[in-house]
ROMARFI-768738 format. One record per atom (N, C-alpha, C): x, y, z. Coordinates in steps of 0.02 Angstrom, whole numbers, padded with zeros to 5 digits, always signed. Layout:
// ROMARFI-768738
XYZ ...
***
This chain:
// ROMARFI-768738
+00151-01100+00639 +00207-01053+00630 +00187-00986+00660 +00221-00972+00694 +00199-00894+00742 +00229-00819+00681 +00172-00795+00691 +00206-00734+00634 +00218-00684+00675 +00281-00674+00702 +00345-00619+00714 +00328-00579+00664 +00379-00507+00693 +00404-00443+00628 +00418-00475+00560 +00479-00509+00582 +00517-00543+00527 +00486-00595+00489 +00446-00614+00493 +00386-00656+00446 +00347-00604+00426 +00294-00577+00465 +00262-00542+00417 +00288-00476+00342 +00359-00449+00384 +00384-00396+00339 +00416-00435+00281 +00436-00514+00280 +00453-00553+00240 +00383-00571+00197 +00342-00586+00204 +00283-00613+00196 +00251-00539+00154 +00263-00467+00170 +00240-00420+00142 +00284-00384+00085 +00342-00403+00075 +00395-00387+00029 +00344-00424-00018 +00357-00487+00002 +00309-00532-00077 +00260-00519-00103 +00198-00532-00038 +00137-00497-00068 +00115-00455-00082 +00130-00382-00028 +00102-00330-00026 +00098-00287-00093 +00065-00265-00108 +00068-00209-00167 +00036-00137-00161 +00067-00099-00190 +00046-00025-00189 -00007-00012-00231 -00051+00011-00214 -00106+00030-00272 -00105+00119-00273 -00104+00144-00308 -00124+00240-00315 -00173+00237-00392 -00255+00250-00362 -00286+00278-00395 -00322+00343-00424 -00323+00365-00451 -00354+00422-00474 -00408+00440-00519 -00471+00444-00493 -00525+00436-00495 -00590+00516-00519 -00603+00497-00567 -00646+00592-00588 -00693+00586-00514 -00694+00662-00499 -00749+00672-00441 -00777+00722-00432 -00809+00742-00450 -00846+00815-00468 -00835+00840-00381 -00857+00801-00345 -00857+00850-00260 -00777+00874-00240 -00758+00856-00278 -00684+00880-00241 -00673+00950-00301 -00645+01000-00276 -00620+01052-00306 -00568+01019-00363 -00534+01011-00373 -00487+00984-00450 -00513+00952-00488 -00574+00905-00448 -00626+00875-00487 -00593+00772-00516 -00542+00771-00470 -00506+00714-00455 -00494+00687-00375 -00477+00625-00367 -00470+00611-00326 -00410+00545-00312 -00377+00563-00259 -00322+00510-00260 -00344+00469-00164 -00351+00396-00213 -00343+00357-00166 -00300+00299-00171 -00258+00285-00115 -00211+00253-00087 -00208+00186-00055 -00191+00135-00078 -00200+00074-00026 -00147+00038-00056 -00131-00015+00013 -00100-00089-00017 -00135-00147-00005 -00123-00171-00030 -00175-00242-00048 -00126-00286-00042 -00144-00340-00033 -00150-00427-00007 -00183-00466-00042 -00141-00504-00099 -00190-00574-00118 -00145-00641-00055 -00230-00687-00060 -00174-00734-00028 -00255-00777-00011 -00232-00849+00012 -00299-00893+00038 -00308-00848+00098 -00364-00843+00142 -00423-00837+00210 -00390-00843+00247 -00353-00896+00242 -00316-00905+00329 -00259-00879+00339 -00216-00859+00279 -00159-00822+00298 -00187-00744+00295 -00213-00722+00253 -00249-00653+00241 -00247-00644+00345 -00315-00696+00364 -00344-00686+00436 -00283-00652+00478 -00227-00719+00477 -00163-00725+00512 -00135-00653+00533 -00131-00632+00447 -00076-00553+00449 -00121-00486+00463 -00189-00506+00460 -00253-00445+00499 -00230-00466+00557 -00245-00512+00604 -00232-00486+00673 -00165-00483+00697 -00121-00484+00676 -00067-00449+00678 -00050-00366+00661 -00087-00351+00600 -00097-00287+00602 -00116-00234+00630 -00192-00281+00661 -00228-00254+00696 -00199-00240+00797 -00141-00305+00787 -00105-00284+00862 -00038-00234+00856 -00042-00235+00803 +00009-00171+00792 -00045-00086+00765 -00091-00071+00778 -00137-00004+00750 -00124-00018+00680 -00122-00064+00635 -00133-00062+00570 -00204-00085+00541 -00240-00043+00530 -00333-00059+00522 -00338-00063+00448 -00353-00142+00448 -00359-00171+00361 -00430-00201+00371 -00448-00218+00310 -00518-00249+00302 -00493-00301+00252 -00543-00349+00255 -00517-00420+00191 -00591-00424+00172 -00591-00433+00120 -00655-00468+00073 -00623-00544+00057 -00696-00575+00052 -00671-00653+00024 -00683-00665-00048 -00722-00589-00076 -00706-00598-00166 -00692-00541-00185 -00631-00515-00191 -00597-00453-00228 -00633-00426-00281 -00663-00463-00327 -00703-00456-00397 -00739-00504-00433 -00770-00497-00471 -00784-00563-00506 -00725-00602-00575 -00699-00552-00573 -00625-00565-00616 -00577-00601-00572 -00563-00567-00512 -00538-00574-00482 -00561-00639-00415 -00580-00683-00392 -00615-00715-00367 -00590-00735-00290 -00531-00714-00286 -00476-00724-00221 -00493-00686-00156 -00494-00696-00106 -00489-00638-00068 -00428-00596-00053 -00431-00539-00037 -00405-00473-00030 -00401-00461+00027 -00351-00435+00064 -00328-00385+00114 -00323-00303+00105 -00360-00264+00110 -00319-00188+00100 -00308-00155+00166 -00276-00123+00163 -00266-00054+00196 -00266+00011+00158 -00305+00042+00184 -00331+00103+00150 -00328+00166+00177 -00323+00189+00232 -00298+00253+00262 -00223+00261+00280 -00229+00335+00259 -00152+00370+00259 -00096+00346+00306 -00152+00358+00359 -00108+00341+00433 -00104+00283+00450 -00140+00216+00415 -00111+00146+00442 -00070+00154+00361 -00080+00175+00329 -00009+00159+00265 +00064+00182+00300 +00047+00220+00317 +00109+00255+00350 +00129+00230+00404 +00094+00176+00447 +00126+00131+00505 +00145+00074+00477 +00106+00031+00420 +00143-00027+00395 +00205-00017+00375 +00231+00056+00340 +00286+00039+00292 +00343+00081+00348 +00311+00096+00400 +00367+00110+00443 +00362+00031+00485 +00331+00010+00503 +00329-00044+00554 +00340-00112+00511 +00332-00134+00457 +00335-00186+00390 +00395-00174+00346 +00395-00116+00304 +00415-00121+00242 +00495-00085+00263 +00498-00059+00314 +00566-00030+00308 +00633-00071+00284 +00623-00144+00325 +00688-00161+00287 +00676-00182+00227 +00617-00195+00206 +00600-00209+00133 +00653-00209+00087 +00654-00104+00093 +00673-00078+00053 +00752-00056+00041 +00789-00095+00118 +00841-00072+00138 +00901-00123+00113 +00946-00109+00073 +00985-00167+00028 +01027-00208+00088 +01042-00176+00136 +01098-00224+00186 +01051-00268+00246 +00969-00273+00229 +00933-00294+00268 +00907-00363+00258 +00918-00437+00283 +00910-00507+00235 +00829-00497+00230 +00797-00452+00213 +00721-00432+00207 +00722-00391+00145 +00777-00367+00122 +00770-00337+00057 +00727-00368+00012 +00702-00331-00036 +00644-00348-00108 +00694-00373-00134 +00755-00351-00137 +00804-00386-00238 +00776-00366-00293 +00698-00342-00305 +00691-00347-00357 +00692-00260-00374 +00733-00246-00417 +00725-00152-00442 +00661-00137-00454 +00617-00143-00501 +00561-00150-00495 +00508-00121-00448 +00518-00209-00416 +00462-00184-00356 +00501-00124-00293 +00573-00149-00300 +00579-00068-00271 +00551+00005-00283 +00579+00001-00349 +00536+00082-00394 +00482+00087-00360 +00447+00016-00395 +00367+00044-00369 +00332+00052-00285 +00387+00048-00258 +00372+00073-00183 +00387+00129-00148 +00454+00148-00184 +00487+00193-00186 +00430+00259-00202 +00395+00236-00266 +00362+00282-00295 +00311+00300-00263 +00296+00241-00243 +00210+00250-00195 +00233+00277-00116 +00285+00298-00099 +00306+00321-00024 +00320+00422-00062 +00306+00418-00111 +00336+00489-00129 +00263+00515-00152 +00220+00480-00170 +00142+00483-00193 +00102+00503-00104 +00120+00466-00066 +00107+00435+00001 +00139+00537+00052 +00177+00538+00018 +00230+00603+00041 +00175+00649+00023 +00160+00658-00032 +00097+00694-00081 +00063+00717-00030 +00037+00656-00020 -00066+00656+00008 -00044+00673+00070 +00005+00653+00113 +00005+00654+00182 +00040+00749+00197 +00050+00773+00146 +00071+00863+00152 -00005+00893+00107 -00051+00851+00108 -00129+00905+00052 -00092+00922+00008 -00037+00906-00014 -00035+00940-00096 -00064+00911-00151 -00082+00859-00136 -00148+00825-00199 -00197+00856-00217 -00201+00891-00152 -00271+00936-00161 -00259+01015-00231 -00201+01004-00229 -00177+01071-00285 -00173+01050-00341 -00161+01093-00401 -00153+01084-00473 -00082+01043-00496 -00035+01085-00448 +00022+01056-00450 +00031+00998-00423 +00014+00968-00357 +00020+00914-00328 -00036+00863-00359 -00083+00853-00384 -00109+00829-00430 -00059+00796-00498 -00022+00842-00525 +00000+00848-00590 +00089+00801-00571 +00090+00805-00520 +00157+00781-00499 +00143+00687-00486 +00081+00692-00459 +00058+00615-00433 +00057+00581-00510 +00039+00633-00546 +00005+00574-00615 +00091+00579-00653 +00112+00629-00653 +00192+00609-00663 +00231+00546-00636 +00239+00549-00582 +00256+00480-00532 +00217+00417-00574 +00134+00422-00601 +00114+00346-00601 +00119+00365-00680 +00164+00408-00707 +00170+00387-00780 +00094+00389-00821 +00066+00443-00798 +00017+00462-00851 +00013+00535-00883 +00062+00576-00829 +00084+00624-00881 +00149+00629-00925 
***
């Protein structure tokens, strides 16, 4: 099966997920730190499949073949600003778009993408780096 746009951005509605962590860090001035990725569960060979596809589109992911010891699956992430910001322009757009046969359907996982492109808005203007932009991210993930 050849993976086109339209397979993989189908294929990433399902799997893909947003992660936003926030992490104590004494080297950073606020003394927090926000990091950003989406992740990929899935078997080796499809994981492989949708890396070099990414990778022919400038989307730079890494896969492990054991996520955790809880976790035992392998993983796909993407982890920098600027390939987050090419998948979900180059992937996720119709995702999120209701008149697109690539829409999510689910409210939900809309929110939570929704949320993580406004988190994503955050980091990509340094306002994380402030008291306020800090205090706004943990608002968004519902811990303030």
């Amino acid at each position: 099966v050849g993976l086109n746009k339209d397979v993989i951005s189908g294929v990433c509605s399902i799997l893909a997920k947003p992660v936003v962590v926030v992490n104590r860090d004494s080297s950073h001035d606020l003394g927090y730190k926000v990091k950003l990725s989406i992740v990929i569960r899935g078997d080796m060979h499809l994981l492989t499949k949708i890396q070099r596809v990414f990778m022919q589109n400038g989307i730079y992911c890494t896969i492990k073949d054991v996520e955790s010891k809880v976790r035992p699956r392998p993983i796909l992430r993407i982890g920098r600003v600027e390939h987050i910001r090419n998948f979900q322009t180059t992937y996720l757009q119709d995702a999120l778009d209701e008149d697109s046969p690539l829409y999510i359907g689910s409210e939900d996982s809309k929110e939570t993408w929704l949320t993580f492109l406004l988190i994503l808005a955050i980091v990509e203007g340094k306002k994380h780096l402030t008291a306020k932009g800090l205090d706004e991210i943990l608002k968004l993930k519902g811990v303030l």
